[in-house]
C-alpha positions in Angstrom: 259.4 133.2 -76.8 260.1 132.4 -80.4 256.5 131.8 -81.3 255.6 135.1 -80.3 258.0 136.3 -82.1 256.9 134.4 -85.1 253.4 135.6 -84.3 254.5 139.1 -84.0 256.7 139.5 -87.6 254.8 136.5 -89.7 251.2 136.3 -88.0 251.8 132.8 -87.7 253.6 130.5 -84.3 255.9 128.6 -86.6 256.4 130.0 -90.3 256.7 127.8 -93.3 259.6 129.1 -96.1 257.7 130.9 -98.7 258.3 129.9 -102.5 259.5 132.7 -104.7 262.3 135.4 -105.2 265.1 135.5 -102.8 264.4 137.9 -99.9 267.1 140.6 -99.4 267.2 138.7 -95.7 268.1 135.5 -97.5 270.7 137.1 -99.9 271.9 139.0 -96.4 271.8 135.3 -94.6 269.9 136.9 -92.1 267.1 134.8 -90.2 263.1 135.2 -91.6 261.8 133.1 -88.5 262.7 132.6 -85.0 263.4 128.7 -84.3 260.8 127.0 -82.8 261.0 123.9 -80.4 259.5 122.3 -77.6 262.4 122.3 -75.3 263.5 125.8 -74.2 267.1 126.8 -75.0 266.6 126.5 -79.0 267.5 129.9 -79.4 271.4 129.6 -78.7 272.5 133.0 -80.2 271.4 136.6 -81.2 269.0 136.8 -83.9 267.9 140.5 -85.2 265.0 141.1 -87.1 264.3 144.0 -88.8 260.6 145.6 -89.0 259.9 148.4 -91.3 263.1 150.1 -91.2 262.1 151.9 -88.0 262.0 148.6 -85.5 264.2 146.1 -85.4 263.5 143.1 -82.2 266.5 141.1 -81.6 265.9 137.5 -79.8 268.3 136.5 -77.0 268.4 133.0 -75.3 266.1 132.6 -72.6 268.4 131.1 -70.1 265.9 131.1 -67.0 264.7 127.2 -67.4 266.5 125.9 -70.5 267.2 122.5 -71.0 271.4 123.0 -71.3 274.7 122.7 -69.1 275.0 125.0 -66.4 278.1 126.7 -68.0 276.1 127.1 -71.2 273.3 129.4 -69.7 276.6 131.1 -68.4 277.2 131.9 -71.8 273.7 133.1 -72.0 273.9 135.3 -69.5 276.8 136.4 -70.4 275.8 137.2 -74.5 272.8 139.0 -73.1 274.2 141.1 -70.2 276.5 142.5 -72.6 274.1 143.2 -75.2 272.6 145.2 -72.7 275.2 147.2 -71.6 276.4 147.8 -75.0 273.9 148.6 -77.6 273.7 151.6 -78.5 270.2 151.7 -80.1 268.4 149.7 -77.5 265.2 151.5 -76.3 263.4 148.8 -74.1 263.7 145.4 -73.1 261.0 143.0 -73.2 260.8 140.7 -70.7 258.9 137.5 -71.5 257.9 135.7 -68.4 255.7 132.1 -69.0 252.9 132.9 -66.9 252.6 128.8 -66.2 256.1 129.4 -64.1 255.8 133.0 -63.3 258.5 134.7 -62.0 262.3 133.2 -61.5 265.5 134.4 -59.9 266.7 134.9 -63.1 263.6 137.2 -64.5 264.6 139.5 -61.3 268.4 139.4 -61.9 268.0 140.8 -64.9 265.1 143.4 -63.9 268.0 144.5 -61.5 270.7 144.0 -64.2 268.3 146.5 -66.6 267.6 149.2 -63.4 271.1 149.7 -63.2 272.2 150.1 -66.8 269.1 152.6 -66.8 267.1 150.3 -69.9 263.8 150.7 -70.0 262.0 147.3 -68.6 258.6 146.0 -70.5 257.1 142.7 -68.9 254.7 140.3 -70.8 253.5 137.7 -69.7 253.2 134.3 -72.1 251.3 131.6 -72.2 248.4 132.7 -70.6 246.0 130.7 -72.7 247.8 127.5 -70.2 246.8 129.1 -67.1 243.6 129.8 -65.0 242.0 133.1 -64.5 243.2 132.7 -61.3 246.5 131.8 -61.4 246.7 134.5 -64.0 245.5 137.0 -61.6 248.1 135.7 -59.0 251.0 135.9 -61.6 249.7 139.0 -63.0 249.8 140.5 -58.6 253.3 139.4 -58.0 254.9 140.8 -61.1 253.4 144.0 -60.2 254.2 143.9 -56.7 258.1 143.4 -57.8 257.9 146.2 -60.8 256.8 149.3 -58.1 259.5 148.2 -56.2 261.7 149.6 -59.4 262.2 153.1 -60.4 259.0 154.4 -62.4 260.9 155.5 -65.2 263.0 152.6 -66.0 259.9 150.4 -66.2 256.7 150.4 -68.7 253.8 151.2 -67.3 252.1 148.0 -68.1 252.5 144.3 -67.9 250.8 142.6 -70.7 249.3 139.1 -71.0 249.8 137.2 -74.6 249.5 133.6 -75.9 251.9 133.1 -79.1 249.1 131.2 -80.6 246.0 133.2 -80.0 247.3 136.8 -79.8 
């Protein structure tokens, strides 16, 4: 998750510092990069990051397979569920699924979670450079078959399919 998010604000999985003059981020301690690591569960709080002025993509923890104590994805949960029930700006919520896992109990709690608070739902799939074409295409079937199951208007009308390393 946080590689595609690297990917997506520095073109690159895991940015290096840049040299230089103090970004108004860094005089604002805000966060230039999203942590990367191996183990899911790096991200442990909210991270915002502004893009443009007009965008601004906030990272939550991905709770569905991290590597932490039970009441610590609680906390997760917990951080994220009321983030979406509260923010006031939010326009859409992706939904990173690892297409080498595909969908979990916890991809379609929240789905439900999003229905009902009336947030528009965007799925992507990640990873897909790890998968076959044919386990893609499988993947790809059954988060489709769950998403017209949802109201039309609370759900983008496409799933896409991304690697955080190739695009």
């Amino acid at each position: 998750k946080s590689t595609l998010l690297n990917m997506l604000l520095h073109g690159r999985p895991d940015p290096v510092q840049q040299h230089g003059p103090v970004s108004e981020r860094k005089k604002l301690n805000l966060p230039t990069a999203a942590p990367v690591s191996h183990k899911p569960g790096r991200t442990r709080h909210l991270f915002r990051f502004e893009v443009g002025g007009r965008l601004t993509l906030v990272d939550l923890p991905g709770y569905g397979y991290a590597v932490a104590p039970r009441k610590v994805k609680e906390g997760w949960s917990s951080l994220a569920g009321d983030y979406f029930t509260q923010a006031t700006q939010l326009q859409r919520v992706i939904s990173l699924v690892d297409a080498k896992v595909g969908v979990k109990e916890s991809d379609e709690q929240l789905w439900e979670m999003l229905q009902r608070e009336k947030r528009q739902l965007m799925v992507v799939l990640t990873k897909v450079d790890k998968v076959p074409p044919e386990g893609l295409n499988r993947t790809m079937a059954h988060v489709l078959s769950l998403l017209e199951q949802m109201d039309a208007a609370s759900v983008w009308p496409y799933v896409h399919a991304v690697s955080g390393l190739f695009g």
